[in-house]
C-alpha positions as CSV (number, residue, x, y, z in Angstrom):
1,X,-111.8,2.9,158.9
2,X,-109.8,3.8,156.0
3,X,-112.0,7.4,155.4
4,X,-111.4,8.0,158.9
5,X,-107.9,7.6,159.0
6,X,-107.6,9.7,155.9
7,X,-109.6,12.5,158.3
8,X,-106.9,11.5,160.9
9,X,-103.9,13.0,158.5
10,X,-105.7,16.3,158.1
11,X,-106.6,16.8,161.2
12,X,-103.0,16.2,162.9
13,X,-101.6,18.7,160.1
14,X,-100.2,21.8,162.3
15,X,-101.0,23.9,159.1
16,X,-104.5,23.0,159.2
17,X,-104.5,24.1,162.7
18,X,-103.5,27.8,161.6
19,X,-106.1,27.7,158.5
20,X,-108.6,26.9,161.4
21,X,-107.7,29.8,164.1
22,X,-107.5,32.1,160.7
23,X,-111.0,31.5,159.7
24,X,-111.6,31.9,163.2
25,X,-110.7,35.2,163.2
26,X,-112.0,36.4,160.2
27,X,-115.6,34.5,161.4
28,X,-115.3,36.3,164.8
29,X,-113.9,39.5,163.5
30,X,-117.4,40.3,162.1
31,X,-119.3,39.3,165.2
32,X,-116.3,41.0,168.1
33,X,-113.6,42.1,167.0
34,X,-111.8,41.6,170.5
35,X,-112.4,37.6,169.6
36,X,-111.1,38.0,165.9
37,X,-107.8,39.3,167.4
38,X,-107.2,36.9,169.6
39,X,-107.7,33.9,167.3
40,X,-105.7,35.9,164.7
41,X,-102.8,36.3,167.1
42,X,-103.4,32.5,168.1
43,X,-102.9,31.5,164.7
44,X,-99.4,33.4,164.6
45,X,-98.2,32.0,167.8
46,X,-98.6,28.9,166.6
47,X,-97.3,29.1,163.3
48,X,-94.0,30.0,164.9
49,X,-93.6,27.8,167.3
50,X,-94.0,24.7,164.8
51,X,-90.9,25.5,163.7
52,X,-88.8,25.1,166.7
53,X,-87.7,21.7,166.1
54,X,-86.6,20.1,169.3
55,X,-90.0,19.8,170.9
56,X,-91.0,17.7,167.8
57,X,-87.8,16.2,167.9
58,X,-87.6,15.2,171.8
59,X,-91.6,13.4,170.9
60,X,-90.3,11.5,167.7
61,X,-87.5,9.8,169.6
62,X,-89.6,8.7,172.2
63,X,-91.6,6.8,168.9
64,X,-88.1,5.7,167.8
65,X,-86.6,4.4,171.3
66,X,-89.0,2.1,171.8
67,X,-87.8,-0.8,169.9
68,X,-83.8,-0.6,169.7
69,X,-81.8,-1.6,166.2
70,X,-80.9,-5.3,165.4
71,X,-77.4,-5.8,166.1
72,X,-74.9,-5.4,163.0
73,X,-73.6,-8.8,163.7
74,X,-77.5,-10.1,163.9
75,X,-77.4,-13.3,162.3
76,X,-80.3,-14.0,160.0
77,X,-80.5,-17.2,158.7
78,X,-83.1,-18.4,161.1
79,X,-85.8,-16.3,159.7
80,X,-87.9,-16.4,156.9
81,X,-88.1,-12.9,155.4
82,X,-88.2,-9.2,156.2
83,X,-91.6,-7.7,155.5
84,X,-91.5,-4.2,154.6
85,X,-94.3,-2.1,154.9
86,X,-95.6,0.2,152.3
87,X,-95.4,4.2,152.1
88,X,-91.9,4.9,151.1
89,X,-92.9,5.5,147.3
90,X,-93.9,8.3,145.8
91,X,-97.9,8.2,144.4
92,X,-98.4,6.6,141.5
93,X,-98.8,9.3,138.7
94,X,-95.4,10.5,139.5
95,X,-94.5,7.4,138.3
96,X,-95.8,7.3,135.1
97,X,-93.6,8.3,132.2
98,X,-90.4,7.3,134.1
99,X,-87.9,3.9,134.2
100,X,-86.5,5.8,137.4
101,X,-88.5,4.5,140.8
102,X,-89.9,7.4,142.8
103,X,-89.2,7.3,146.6
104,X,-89.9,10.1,149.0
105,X,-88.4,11.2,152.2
106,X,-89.1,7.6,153.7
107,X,-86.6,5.6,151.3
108,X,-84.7,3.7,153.7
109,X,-87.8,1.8,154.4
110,X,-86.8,0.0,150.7
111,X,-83.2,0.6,150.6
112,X,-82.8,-1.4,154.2
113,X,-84.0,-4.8,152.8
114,X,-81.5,-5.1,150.0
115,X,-78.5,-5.6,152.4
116,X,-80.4,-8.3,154.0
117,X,-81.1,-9.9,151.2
118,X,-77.7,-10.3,150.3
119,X,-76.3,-11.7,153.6
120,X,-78.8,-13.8,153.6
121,X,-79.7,-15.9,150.4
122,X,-82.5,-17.5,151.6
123,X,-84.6,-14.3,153.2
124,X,-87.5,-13.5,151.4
125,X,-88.5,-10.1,151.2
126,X,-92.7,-9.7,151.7
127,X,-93.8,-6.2,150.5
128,X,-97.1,-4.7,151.7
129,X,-99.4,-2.1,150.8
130,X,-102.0,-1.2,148.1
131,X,-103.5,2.1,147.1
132,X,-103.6,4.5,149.6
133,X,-105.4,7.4,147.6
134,X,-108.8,8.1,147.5
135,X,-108.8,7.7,143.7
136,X,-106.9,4.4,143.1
137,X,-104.1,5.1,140.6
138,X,-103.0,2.8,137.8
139,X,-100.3,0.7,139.8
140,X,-100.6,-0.2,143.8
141,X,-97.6,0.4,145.9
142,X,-96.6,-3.1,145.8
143,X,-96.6,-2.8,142.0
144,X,-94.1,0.0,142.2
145,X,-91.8,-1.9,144.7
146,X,-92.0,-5.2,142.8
147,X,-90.5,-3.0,139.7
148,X,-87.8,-1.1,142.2
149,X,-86.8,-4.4,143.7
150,X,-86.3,-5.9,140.2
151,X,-84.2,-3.1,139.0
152,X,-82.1,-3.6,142.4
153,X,-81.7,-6.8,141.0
154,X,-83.6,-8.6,144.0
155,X,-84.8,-12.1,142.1
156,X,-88.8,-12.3,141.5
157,X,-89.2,-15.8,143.1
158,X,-87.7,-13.9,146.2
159,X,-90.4,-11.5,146.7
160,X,-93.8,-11.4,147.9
161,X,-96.6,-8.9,147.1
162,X,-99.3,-8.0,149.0
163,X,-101.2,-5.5,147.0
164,X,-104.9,-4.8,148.8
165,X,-104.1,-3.3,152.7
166,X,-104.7,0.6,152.9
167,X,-103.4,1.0,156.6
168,X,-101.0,-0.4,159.3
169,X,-103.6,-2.9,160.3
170,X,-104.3,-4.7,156.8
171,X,-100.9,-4.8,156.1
172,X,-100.5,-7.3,159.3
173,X,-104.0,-9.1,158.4
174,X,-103.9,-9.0,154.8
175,X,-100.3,-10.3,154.4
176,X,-101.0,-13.2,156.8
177,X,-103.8,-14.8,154.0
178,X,-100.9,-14.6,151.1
179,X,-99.4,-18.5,149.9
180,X,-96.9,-19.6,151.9
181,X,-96.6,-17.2,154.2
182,X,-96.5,-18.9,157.8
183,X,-96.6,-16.2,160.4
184,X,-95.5,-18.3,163.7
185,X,-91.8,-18.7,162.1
186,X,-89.7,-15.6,162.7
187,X,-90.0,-12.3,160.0
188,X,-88.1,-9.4,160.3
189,X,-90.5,-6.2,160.5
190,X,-89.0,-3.2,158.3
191,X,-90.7,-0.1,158.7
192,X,-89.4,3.9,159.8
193,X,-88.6,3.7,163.5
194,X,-90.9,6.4,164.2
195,X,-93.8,4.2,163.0
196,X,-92.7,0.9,165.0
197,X,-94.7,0.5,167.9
198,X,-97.4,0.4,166.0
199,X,-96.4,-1.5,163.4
200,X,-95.2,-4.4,166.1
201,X,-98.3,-4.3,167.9
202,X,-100.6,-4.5,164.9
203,X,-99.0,-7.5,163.9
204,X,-98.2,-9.2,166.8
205,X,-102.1,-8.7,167.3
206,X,-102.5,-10.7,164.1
207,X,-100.5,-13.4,165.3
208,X,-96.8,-12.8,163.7
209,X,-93.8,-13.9,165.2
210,X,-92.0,-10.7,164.2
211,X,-88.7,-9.3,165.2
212,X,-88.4,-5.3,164.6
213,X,-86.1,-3.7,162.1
214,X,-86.7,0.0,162.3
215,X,-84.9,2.1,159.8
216,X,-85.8,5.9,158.4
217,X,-84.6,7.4,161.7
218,X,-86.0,11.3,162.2
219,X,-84.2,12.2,165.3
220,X,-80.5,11.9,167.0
221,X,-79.6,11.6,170.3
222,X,-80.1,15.7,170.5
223,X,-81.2,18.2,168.5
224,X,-79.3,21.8,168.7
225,X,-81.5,24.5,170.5
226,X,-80.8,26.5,167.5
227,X,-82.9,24.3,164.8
228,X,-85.9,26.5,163.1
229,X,-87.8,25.5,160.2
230,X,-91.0,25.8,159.6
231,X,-91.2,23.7,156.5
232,X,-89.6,21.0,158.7
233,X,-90.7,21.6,162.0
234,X,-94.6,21.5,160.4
235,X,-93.5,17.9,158.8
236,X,-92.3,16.4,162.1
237,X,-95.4,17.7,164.4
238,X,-97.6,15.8,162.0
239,X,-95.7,12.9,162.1
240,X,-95.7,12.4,165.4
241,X,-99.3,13.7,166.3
242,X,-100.7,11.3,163.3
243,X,-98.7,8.1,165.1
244,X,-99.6,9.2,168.9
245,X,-103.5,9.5,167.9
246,X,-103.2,6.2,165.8
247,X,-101.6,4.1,168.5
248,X,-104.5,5.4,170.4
249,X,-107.2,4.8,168.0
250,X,-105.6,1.4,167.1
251,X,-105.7,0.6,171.0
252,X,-108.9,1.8,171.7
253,X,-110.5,-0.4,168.7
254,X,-108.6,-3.8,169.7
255,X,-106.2,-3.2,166.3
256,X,-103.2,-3.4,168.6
């Protein structure tokens, strides 16, 4: 499962759809030429048109309406923790040779729990996720957060690690097995909005009594007509290709 779902992130990549059509034409160039045009102009067409970013944009909010944000006023001293899910931190080798923690574009995914943690003394913060590269690096993801949390100044008997899942589904199973961790009481689920529903159905599929707490929003009410990037608009169709085939992929194999 964990091969194929690293097959999964290349294959929703937009860019790898225009390296495709591009050897396409060159391939069909020698046998028609008529064929190597067309694939060549397909390849163009959609290399521009990734980077209109209110298609992606209108997609990735459907993600990120589906569960609605906690009330500010939420009170939270009725739940046990907040479990937040892995893949906010940069890989592992970027980490090396550095007291500075490395988080990518994903950061609130951290950055969230901490005023939490402060309202409420008695929350507990349950960090999951392992190694999610092919060739395991030095420290797993929850190593990284563990040292980010403790520089935040987040006390160690507080946290929680859960150092071995690889995808959205170990996470839920893998974090049920670690001491003390009782999964009927309610947890508060911490992950990017856009990546929600699945998270909430994998879990709830394991058995958690989990409440959502989406943060790492990609998209506002609107996006302006006017928005072009390529850069950008490439990022966000991969985003929300790789989470509408992995809800499906996670519902057609019973993971959610």
């Amino acid at each position: 499962m964990f091969i194929a779902a690293k097959l999964l992130v290349f294959a929703t990549q937009p860019l790898a759809w225009v390296a495709l059509l591009m050897l396409a034409a060159l391939l069909g160039t020698h046998l028609k030429r008529r064929w190597g045009l067309r694939f060549g102009w397909a390849a163009l067409l959609v290399l521009l048109l990734q980077g209109w970013e209110p298609l992606p944009d209108a997609l990735i909010r459907q993600l990120e309406s589906r569960h609605p944000e906690l009330a500010a006023n939420a009170p939270l001293g009725g739940y046990s923790g907040v479990i937040v899910l892995g893949g906010a931190l940069d890989p592992a080798y970027v980490w090396q040779g550095h007291r500075q923690p490395a988080l990518n574009e994903a950061a609130e995914r951290m950055t969230a729990a901490l005023p939490l943690l402060q309202q409420a003394p008695g929350l507990r913060l349950l960090f999951t996720g392992g190694d999610g590269g092919l060739i395991p690096g030095k420290m797993t993801e929850a190593d990284r957060a563990a040292q980010f949390y403790t520089q935040m100044g987040v006390a160690p008997e507080r946290l929680l690690m859960e150092s071995a899942s690889r995808t959205t589904y170990e996470n839920a199973v893998f974090s049920a097995r670690l001491t003390g961790v009782d999964t009927q009481k309610p947890w508060l689920l911490l992950t990017s909005a856009w990546h929600m529903p699945r998270a909430m159905a994998s879990f709830q599929k394991a058995g958690w009594n989990v409440t959502p707490y989406p943060a790492d929003y990609r998209s506002g009410n609107t996006t302006p007509w006017t928005e072009y990037s390529m850069v950008q608009g490439a990022e966000k169709w991969h985003l929300v290709l790789h989470e509408a085939v992995g809800l499906l992929v996670y519902r057609l194999t019973g993971r959610s």
